[in-house]
N, C-alpha and C positions, 0 to 999 in steps of 0.2 A: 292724177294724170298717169297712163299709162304708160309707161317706158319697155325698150326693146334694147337689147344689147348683147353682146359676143360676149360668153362669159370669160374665155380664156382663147390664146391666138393658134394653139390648133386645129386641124379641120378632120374632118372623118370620112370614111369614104361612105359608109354606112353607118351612122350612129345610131342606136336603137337602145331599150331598153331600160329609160332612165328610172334609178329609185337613192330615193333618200334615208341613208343609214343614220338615224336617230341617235347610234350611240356613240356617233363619231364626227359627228353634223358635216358628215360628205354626203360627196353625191358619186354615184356607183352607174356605169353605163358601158355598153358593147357596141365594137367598131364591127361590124359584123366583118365586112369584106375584107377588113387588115387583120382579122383574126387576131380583135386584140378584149380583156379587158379594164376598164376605165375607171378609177377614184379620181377625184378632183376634193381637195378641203380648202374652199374660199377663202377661211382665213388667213389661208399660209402665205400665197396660194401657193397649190404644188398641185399638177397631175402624176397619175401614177398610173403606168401602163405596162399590164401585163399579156405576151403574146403566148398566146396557145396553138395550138396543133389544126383545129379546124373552129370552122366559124360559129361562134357564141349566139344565139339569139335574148339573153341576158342571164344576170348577175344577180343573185338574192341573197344576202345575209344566212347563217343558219344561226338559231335561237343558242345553241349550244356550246355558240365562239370559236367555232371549230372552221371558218374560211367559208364560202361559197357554196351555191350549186350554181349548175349552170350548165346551160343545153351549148353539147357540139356535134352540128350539123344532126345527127340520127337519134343520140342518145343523152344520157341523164350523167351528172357529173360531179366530183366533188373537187374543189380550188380550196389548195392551200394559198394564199395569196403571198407570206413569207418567202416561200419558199419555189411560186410557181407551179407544185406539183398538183398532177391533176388525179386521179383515182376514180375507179367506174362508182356506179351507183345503180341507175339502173337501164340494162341495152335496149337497142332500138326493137328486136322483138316483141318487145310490151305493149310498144305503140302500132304493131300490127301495119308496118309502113311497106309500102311499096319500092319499086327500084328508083323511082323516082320522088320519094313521101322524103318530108323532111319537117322537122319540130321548130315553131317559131314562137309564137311572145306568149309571155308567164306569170302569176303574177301569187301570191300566197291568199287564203283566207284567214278567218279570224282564228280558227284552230291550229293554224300554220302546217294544213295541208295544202300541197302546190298544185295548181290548173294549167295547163297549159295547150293550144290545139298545136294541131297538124296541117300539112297540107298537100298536094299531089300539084307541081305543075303542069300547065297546060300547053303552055309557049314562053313565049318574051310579056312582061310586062305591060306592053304595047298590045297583046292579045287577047284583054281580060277576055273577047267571048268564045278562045280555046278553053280556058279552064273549067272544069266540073267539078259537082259537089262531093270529093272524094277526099277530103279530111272532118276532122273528128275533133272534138274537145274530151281532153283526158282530166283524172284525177288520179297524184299521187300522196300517197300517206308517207306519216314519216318513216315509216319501214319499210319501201317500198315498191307495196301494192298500189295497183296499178285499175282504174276502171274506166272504160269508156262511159262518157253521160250526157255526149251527143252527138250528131255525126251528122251525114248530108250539107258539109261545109265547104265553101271555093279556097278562099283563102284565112285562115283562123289569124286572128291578131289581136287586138289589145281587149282585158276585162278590167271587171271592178267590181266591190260590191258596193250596196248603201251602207249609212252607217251602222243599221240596224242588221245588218247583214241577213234583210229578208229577200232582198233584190240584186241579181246579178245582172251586169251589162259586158254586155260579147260583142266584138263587131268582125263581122265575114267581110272584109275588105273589099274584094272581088265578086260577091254577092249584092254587094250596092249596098249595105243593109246593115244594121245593128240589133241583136236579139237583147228580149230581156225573158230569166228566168224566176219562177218563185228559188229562193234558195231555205234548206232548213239546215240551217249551220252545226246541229248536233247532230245530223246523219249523215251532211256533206253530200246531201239527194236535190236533185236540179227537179223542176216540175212546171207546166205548165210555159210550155217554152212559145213564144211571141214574137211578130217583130215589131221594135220598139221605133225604129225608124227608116227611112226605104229612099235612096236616090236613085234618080232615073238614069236610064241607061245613056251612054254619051254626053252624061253630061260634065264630064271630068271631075268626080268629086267622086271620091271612094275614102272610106275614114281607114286609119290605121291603128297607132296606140291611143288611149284613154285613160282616166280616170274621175275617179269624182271626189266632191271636195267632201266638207263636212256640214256645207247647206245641202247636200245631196243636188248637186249639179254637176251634168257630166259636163269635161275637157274633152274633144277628142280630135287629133291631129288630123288635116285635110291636106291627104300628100300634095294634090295636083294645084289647089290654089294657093298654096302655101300661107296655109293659116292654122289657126286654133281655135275652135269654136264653141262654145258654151252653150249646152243643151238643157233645158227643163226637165225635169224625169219624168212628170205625168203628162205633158201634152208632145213632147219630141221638138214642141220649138227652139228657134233657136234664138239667145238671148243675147251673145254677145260675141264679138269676129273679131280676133286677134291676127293684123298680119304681119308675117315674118319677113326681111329681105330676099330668102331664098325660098323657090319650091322644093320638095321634096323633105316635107315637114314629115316628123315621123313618131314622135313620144315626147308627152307632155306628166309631168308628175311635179305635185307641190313639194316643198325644201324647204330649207332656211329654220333657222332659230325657232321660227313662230309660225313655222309650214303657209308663207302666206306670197314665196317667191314661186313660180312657175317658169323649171325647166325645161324646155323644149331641146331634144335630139334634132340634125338633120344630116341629111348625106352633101356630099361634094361630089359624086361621082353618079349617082343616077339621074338618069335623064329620058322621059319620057318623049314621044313623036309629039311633037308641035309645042315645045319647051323653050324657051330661049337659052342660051349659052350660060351655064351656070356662073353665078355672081361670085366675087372671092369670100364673100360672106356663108357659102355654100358648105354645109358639113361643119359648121358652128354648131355648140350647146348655145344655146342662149337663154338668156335670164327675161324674164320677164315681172316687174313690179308695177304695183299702182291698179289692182284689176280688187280690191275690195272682195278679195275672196281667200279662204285658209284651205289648206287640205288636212288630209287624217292621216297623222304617224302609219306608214305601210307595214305588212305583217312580216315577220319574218319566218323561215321554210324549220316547222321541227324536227326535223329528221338529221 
C-alpha cells in the first residue's frame, strides 16, 4: 500500500533539488527562495540548515569529502558545510548567460562529471508562452571545464541517466517536453537527441525534477497537478500517478537504507493563476513508501 507523509514539520518556500548521500544515509536538498542548504538524517532525526548568500538550485556530495558543489543563482560553487564557507569554482562566464540566464537543476554522471542546464526567463511562471528556447544544457569536468552539449531549451530542469548509462533523460519544463539522449559515458558526448515525451499546450502539466530507478523507470514531478508520475522508458507511458497533498511538486529522488523510499521536494510559496490557497502541507519534503520500486545510489561530483 502506498503511503504519503510529511517527513519532517518544516516547510520550504522552494524546496528543490533532492539527493541522497549514501554515505551518511541523509538526505541533502535546496530552499531555493530562503537561500538555504538542507541535510535531513531520518534516524536522528535532525535537519540541518545551512543559509548562503544567493539562491542554490542544488547540493551534490564531492567524491573527495571535501563539502559540496552547488549553483548560486549565475555560478558554480564549492560548500564547506562545517564551516558554512563557500569558495568559487567556476563563474557564470562559462555558462555564456545573459542578464537575465540563470543555472538551475544538476545532477552527476557515472564519471562524476556534473550536468546541469540553464535558462533565460521570459515572464512570470503564469507566462510559460513569454519564454523562449534560450537556455542550454552544460557539462562540467572535475577540473572545470566547461561544454555546452545542447541548447534550444525553455526552461532546463531535472536529468537522469539509465542504469547502463547509455540513455539520458532531460526535461525542458516549459517546453512541455522531456528529451532523451544516446549518452557514451567514456566521452561524456550527448547524441542523437529526441523527444521522449511531449504535453500539450494548456494543459497544465509541465514536468519538473526526475529520476529513474534501477528498473529504469523514470519519476518525474508534475508541478501543476501535484503528483509523481512513473514513466516507461521505451513507450513514454505512464504507469503509475503518485498524488501529493500540495501542488507545486518539484523533485522526486529514491533514499533510504535500501534506496526504495521516495522523496518528494515541494514549495509553500509558489503559486500558480487558477491554484487554490496552498495547503499547510505546502513546501513539505515528503516520504513516500509502498510504491514496489528501488532507486540507484546517485553519483557523486569528482572534482
Amino acid at each position: 500500500m502506498i503511503k504519503v507523509e510529511a517527513l519532517h514539520p518544516d516547510r520550504f518556500q522552494l524546496g528543490e533539488g533532492g539527493y541522497w548521500d549514501t554515505r551518511s544515509d541523509s538526505l541533502l536538498a535546496v530552499d531555493l527562495w530562503d537561500r538555504a542548504v538542507i541535510r535531513y538524517h531520518p534516524s536522528i532525526p535532525q535537519l540541518k540548515r545551512i543559509n548562503v548568500d544567493e539562491e542554490p538550485h542544488f547540493a551534490i556530495p564531492r567524491s573527495n569529502g571535501e563539502g559540496l558543489v552547488i549553483t548560486q543563482g549565475r555560478s558554480l560553487n564549492f560548500l564547506n558545510e562545517a564551516t558554512g564557507k563557500v569558495s568559487p569554482f567556476v563563474s557564470e562566464e562559462k555558462f555564456e548567460l545573459s542578464a537575465d540566464g540563470l543555472i538551475n537543476d544538476g545532477k552527476c554522471d557515472a564519471k562524476g562529471r556534473l550536468w546541469l542546464g540553464t535558462y533565460v526567463a521570459g515572464g512570470s511562471f503564469d507566462e510559460v508562452e513569454k519564454w523562449k528556447p534560450n537556455g542550454a544544457l552544460f557539462r562540467i569536468s572535475p577540473d572545470g571545464a566547461v561544454s555546452k552539449q545542447a541548447d534550444q531549451i525553455v526552461l532546463s530542469n531535472g536529468l537522469d541517466w539509465t542504469t547502463d548509462s547509455r540513455t539520458m533523460l532531460f526535461a525542458d519544463s516549459f517546453g512541455l517536453r522531456m528529451y532523451a539522449f544516446d549518452f557514451d559515458l567514456e566521452s561524456g558526448e550527448l547524441s542523437n537527441r529526441r523527444v521522449f515525451k511531449q504535453w500539450e499546450a494548456g494543459s497544465e502539466e509541465f514536468p519538473d525534477g526526475l529520476c529513474i530507478d534501477a528498473d529504469n523507470k523514470a519519476w518525474v514531478a508534475m508541478v501543476s497537478s501535484g503528483r509523481v508520475i512513473q514513466l516507461d522508458l521505451e513507450t513514454g507511458k505512464e504507469l503509475q500517478s503518485v498524488s501529493l497533498p500540495c501542488k507545486g511538486v518539484t523533485c522526486p529522488n529514491f533514499g533510504g537504507k535500501d534506496l526504495s523510499v521516495l522523496y518528494v521536494t515541494t514549495s509553500a510559496t509558489l503559486r500558480l493563476q487558477g491554484w487554490p490557497e496552498n495547503p499547510p502541507e505546502a513546501g513539505a519534503i515528503f516520504k513516500v513508501t509502498g510504491l514496489n520500486a528501488k532507486g540507484k545510489a546517485p553519483n557523486m561530483f569528482a572534482g
